[in-house]
mmCIF file of the C-alpha atoms, coordinates in Angstrom:
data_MODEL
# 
_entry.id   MODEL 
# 
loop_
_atom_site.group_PDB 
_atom_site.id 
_atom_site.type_symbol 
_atom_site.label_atom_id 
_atom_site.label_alt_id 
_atom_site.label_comp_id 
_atom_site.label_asym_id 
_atom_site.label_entity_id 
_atom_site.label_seq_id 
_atom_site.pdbx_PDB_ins_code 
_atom_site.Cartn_x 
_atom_site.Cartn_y 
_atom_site.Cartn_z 
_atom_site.occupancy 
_atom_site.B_iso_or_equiv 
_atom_site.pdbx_formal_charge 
_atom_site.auth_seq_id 
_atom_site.auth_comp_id 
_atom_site.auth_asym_id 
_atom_site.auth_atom_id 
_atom_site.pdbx_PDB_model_num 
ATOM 1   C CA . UNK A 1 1   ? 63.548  -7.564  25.039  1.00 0.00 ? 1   UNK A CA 1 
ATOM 2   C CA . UNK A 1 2   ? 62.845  -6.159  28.746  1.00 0.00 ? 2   UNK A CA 1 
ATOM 3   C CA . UNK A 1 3   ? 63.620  -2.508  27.173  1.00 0.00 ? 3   UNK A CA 1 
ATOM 4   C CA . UNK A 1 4   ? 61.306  -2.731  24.252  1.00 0.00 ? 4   UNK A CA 1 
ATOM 5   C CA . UNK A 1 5   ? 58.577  -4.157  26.483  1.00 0.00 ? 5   UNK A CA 1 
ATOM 6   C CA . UNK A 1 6   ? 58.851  -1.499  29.533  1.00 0.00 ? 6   UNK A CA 1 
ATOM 7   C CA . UNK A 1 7   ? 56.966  1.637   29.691  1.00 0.00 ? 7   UNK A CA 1 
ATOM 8   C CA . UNK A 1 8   ? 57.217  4.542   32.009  1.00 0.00 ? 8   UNK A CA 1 
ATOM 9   C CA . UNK A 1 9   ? 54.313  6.611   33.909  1.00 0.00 ? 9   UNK A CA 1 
ATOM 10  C CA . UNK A 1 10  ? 54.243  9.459   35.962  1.00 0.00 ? 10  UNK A CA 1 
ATOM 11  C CA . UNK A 1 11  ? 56.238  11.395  34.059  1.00 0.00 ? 11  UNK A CA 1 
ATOM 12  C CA . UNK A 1 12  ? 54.974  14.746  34.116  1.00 0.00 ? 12  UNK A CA 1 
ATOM 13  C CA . UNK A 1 13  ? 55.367  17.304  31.204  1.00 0.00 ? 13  UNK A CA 1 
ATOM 14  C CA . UNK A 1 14  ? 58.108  20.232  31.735  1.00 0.00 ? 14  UNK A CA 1 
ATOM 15  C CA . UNK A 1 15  ? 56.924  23.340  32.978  1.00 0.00 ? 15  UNK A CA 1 
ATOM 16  C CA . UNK A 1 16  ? 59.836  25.531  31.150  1.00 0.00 ? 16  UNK A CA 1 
ATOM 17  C CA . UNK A 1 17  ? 62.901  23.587  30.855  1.00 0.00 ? 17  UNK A CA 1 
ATOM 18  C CA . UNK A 1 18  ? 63.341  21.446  34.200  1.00 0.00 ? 18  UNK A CA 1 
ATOM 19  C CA . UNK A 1 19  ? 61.355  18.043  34.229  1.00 0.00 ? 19  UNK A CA 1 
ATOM 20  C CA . UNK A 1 20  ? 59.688  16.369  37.199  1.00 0.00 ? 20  UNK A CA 1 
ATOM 21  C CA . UNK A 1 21  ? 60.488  12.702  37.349  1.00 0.00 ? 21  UNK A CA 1 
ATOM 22  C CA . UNK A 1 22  ? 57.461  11.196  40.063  1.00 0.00 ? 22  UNK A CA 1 
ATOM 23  C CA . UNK A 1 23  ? 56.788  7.480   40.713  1.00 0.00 ? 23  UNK A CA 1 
ATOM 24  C CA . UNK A 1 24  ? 58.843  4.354   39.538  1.00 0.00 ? 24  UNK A CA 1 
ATOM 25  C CA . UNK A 1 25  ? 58.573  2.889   36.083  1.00 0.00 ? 25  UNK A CA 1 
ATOM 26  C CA . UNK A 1 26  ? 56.245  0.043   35.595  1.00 0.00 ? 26  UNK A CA 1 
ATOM 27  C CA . UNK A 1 27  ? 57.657  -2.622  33.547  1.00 0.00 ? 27  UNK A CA 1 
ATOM 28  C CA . UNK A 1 28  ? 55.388  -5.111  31.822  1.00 0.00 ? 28  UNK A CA 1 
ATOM 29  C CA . UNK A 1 29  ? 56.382  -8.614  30.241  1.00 0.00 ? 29  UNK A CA 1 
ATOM 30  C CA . UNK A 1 30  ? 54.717  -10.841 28.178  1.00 0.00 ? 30  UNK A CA 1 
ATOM 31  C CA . UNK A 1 31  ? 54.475  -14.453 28.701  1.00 0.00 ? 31  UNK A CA 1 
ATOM 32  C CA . UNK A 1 32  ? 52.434  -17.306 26.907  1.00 0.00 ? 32  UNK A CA 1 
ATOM 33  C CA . UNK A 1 33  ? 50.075  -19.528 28.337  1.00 0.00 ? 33  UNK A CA 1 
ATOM 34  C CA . UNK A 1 34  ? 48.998  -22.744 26.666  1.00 0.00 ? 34  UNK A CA 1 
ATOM 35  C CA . UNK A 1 35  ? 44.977  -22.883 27.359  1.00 0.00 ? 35  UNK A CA 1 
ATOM 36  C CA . UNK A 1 36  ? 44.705  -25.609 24.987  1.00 0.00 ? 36  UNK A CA 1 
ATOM 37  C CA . UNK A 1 37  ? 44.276  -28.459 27.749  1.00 0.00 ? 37  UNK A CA 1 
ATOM 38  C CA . UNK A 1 38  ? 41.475  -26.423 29.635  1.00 0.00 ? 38  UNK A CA 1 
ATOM 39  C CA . UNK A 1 39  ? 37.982  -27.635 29.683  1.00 0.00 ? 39  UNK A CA 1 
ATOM 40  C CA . UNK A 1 40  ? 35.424  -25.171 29.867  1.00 0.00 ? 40  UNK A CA 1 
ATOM 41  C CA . UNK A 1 41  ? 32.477  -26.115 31.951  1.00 0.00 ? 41  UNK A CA 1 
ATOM 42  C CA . UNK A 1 42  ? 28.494  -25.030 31.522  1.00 0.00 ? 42  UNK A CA 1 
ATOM 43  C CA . UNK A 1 43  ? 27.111  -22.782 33.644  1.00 0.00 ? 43  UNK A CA 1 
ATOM 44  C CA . UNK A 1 44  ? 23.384  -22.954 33.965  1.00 0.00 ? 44  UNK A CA 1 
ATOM 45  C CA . UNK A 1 45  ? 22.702  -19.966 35.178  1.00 0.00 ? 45  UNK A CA 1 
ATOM 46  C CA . UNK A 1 46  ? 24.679  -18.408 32.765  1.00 0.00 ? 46  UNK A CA 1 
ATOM 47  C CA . UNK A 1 47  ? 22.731  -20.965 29.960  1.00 0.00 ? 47  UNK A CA 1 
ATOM 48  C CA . UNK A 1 48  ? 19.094  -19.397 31.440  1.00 0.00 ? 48  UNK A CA 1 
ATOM 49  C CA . UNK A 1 49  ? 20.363  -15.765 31.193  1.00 0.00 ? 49  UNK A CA 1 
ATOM 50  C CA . UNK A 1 50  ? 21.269  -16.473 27.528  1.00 0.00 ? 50  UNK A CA 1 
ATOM 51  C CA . UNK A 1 51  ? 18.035  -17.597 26.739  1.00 0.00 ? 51  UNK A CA 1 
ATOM 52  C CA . UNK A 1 52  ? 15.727  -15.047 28.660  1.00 0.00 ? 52  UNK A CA 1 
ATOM 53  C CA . UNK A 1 53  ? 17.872  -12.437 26.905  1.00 0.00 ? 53  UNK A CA 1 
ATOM 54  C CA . UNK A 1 54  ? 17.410  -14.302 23.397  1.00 0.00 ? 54  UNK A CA 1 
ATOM 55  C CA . UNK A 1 55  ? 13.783  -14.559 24.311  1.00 0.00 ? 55  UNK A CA 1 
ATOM 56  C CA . UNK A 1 56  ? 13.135  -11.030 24.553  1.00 0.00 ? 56  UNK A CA 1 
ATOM 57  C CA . UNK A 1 57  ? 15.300  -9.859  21.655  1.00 0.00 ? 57  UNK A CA 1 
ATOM 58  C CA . UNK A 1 58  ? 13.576  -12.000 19.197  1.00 0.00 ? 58  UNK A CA 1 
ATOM 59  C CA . UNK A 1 59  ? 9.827   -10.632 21.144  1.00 0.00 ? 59  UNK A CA 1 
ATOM 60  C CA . UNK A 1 60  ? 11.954  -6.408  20.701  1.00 0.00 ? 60  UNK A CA 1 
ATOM 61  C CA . UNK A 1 61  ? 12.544  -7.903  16.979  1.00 0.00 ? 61  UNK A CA 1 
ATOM 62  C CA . UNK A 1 62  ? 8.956   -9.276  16.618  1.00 0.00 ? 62  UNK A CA 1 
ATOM 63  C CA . UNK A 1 63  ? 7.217   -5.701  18.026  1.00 0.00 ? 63  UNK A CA 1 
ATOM 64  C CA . UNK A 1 64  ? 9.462   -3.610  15.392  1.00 0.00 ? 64  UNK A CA 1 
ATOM 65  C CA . UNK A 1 65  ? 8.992   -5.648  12.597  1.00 0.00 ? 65  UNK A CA 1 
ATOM 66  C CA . UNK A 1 66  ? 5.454   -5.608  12.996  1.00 0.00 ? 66  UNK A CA 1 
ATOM 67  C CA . UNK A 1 67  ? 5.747   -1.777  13.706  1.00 0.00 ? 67  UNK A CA 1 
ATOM 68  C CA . UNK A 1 68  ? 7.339   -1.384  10.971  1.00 0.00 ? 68  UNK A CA 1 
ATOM 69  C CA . UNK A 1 69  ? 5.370   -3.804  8.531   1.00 0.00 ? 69  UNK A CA 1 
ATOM 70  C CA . UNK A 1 70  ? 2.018   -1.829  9.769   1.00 0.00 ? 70  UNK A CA 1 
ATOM 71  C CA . UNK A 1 71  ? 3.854   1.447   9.061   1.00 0.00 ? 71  UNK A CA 1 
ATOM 72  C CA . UNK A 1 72  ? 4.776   0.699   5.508   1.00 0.00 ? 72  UNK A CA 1 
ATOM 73  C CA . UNK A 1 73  ? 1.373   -0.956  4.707   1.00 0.00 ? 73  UNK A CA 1 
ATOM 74  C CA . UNK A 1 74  ? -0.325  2.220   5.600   1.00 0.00 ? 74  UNK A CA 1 
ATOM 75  C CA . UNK A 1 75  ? 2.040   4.095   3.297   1.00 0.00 ? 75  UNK A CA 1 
ATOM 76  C CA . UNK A 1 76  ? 1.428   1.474   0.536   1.00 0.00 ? 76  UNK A CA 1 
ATOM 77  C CA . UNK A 1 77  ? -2.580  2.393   1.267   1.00 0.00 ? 77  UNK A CA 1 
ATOM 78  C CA . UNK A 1 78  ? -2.312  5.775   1.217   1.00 0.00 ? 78  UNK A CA 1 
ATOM 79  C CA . UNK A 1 79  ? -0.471  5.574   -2.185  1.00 0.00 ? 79  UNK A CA 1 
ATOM 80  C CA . UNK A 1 80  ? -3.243  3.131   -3.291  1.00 0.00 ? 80  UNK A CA 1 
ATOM 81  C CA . UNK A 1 81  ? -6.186  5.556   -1.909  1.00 0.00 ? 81  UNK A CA 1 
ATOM 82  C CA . UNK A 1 82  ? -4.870  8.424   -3.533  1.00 0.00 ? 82  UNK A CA 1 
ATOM 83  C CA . UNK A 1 83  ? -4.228  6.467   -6.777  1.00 0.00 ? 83  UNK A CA 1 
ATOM 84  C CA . UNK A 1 84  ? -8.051  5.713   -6.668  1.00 0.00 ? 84  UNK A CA 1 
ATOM 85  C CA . UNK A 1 85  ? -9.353  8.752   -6.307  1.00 0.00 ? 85  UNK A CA 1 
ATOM 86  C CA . UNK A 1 86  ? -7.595  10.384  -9.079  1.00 0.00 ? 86  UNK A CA 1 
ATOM 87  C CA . UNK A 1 87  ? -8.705  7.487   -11.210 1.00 0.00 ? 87  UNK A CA 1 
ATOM 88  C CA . UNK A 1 88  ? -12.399 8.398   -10.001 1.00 0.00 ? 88  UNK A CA 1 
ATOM 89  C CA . UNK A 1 89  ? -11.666 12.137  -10.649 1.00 0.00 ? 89  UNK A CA 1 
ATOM 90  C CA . UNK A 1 90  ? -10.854 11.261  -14.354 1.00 0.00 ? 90  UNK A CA 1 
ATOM 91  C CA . UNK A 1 91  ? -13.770 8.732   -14.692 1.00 0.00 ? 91  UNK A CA 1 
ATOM 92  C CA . UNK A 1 92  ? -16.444 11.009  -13.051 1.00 0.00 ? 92  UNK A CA 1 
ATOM 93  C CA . UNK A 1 93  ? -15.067 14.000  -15.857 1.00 0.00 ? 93  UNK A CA 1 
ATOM 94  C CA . UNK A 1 94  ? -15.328 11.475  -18.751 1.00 0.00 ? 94  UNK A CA 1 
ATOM 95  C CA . UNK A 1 95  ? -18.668 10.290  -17.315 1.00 0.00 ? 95  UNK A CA 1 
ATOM 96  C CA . UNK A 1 96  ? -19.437 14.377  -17.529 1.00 0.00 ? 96  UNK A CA 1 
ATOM 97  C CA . UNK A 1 97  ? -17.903 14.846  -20.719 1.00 0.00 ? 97  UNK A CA 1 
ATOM 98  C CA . UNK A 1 98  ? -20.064 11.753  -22.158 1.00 0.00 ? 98  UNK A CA 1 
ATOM 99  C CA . UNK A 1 99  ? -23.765 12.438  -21.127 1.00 0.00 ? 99  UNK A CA 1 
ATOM 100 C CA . UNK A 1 100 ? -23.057 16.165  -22.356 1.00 0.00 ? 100 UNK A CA 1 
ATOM 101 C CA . UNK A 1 101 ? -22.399 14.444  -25.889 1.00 0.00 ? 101 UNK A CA 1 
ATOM 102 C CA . UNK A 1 102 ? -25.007 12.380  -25.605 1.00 0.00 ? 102 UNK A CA 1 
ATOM 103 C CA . UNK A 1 103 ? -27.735 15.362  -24.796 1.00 0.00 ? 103 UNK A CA 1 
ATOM 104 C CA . UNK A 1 104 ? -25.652 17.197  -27.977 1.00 0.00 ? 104 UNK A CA 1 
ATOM 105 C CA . UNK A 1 105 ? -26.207 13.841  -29.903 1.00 0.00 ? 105 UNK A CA 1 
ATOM 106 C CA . UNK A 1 106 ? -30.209 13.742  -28.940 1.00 0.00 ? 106 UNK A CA 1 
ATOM 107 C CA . UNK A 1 107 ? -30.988 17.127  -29.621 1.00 0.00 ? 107 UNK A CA 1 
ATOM 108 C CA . UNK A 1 108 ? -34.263 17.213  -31.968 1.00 0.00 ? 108 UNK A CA 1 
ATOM 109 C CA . UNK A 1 109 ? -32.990 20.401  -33.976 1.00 0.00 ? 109 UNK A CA 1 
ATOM 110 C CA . UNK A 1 110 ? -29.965 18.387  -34.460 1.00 0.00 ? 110 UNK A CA 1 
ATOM 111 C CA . UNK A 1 111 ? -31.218 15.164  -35.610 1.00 0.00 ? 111 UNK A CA 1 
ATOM 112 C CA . UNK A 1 112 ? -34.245 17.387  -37.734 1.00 0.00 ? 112 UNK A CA 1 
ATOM 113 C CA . UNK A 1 113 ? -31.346 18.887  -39.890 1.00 0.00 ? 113 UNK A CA 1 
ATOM 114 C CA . UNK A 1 114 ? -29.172 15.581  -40.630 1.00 0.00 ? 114 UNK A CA 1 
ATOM 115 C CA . UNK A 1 115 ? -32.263 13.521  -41.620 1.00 0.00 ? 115 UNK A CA 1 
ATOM 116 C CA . UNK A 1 116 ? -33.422 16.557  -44.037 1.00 0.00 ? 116 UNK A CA 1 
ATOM 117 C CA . UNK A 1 117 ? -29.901 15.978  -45.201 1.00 0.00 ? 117 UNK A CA 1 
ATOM 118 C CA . UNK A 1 118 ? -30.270 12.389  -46.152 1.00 0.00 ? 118 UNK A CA 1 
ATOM 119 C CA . UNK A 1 119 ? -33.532 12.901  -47.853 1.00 0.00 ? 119 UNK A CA 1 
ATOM 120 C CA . UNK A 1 120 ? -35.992 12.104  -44.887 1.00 0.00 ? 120 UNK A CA 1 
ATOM 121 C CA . UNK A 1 121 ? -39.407 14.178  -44.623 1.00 0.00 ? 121 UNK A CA 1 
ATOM 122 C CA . UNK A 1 122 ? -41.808 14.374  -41.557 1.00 0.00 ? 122 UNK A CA 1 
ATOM 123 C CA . UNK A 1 123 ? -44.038 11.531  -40.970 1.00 0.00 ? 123 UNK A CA 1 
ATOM 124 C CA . UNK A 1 124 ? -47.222 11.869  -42.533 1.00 0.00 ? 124 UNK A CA 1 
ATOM 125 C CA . UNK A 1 125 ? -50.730 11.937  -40.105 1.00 0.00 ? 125 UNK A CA 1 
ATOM 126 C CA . UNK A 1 126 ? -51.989 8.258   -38.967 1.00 0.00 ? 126 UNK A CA 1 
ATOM 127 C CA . UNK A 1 127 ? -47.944 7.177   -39.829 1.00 0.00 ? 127 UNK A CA 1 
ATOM 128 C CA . UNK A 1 128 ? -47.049 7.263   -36.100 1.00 0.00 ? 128 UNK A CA 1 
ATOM 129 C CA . UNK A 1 129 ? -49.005 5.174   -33.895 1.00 0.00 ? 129 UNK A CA 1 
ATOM 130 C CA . UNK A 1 130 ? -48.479 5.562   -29.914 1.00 0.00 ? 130 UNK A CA 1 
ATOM 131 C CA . UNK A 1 131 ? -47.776 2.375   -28.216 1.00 0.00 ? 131 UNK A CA 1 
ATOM 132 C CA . UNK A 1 132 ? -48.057 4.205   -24.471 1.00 0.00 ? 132 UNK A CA 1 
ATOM 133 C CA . UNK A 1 133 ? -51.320 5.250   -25.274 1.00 0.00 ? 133 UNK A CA 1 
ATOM 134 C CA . UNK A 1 134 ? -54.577 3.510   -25.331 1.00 0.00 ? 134 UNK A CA 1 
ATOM 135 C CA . UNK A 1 135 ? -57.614 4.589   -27.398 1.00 0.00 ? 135 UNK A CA 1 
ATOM 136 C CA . UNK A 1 136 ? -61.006 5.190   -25.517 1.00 0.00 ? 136 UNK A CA 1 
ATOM 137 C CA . UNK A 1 137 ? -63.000 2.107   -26.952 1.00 0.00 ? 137 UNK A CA 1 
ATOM 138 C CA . UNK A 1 138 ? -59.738 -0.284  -26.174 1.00 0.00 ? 138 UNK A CA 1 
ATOM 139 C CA . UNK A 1 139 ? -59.421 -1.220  -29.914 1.00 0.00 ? 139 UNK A CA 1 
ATOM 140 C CA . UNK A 1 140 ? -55.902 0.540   -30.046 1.00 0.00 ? 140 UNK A CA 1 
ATOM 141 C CA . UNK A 1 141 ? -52.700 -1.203  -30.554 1.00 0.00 ? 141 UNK A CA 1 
ATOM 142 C CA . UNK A 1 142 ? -52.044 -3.506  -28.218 1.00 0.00 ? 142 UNK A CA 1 
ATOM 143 C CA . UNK A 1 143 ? -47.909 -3.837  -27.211 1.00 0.00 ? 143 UNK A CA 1 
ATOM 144 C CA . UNK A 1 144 ? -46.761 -7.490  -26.141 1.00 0.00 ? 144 UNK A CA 1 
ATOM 145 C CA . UNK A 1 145 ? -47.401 -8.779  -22.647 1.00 0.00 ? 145 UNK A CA 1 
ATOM 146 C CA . UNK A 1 146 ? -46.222 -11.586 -20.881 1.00 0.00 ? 146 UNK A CA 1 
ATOM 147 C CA . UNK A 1 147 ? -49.485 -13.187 -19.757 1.00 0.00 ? 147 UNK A CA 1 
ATOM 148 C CA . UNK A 1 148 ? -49.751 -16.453 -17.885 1.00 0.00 ? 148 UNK A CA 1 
ATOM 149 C CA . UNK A 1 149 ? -50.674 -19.301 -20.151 1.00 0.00 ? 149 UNK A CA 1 
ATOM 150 C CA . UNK A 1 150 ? -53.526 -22.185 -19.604 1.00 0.00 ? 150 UNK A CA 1 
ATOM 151 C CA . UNK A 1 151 ? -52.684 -25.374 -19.536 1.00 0.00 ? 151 UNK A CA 1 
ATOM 152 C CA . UNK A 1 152 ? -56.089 -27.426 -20.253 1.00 0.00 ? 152 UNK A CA 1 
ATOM 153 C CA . UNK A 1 153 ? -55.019 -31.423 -19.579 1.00 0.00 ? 153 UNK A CA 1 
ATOM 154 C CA . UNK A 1 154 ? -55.413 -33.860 -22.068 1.00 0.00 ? 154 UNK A CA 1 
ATOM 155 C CA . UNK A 1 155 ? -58.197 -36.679 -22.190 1.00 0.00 ? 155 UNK A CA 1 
# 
């Protein structure tokens, strides 16, 4: 058991064919020791040095993860920012493409041809009456108002 346990050092490699033996061998055995019966005591100091180093490794954990969480959020943002303004891009086109088909849509020579098409002639003199305007003598048609009304009480 001693010779499967031992181990030599200071043996130097051979230079040609002669080795160098230097030193003694060192011879190592192995025993076992029952710890079961020891009591381990608390150290306090050792207790306080735990907890200051917990304490700031959860604060290192606490900075990073909210490093990190700001980091990401930004990303997410910029995603979100980008995502908007390509959806105002295509709005702001349609919005373009629209009021051009509504000018093509109002267009007098337009409308001219498809009413001649369903039958319709030009109205005939004293047919249109002008609601903007307002004869000289005041006797012309009179649009709606909203005028305050007069509440006379009761007897």
């Amino acid at each position: 058991m001693a010779a499967g346990a031992a181990t030599m050092r200071g043996v130097v490699p051979a230079i040609g064919r002669r080795s160098l033996w230097t030193g003694t061998p060192e011879i190592y055995f192995s025993k076992a020791i029952d710890n079961s019966r020891l009591v381990k005591l608390e150290d306090p100091r050792r207790n306080r040095e735990m907890k200051q180093f917990g304490t700031a490794l959860a604060c290192l954990f606490l900075l990073v993860f909210t490093y990190a969480w700001q980091h990401f959020k930004a990303i997410e943002y910029g995603y979100q920012i980008e995502s908007e303004k390509r959806e105002i891009a295509g709005l702001t086109e349609m919005n373009h493409a629209l009021r051009l088909e509504d000018a093509s849509l109002r267009d007098p020579e337009r409308i001219d041809v498809l009413a001649r098409r369903m039958g319709l002639v030009p109205p005939e003199p004293g047919q249109v009456i002008r609601m903007d305007a307002t004869s000289a003598d005041g006797q012309g048609p009179v649009m709606a108002s909203n005028a305050p009304v007069m509440v006379v009480a009761g007897q």
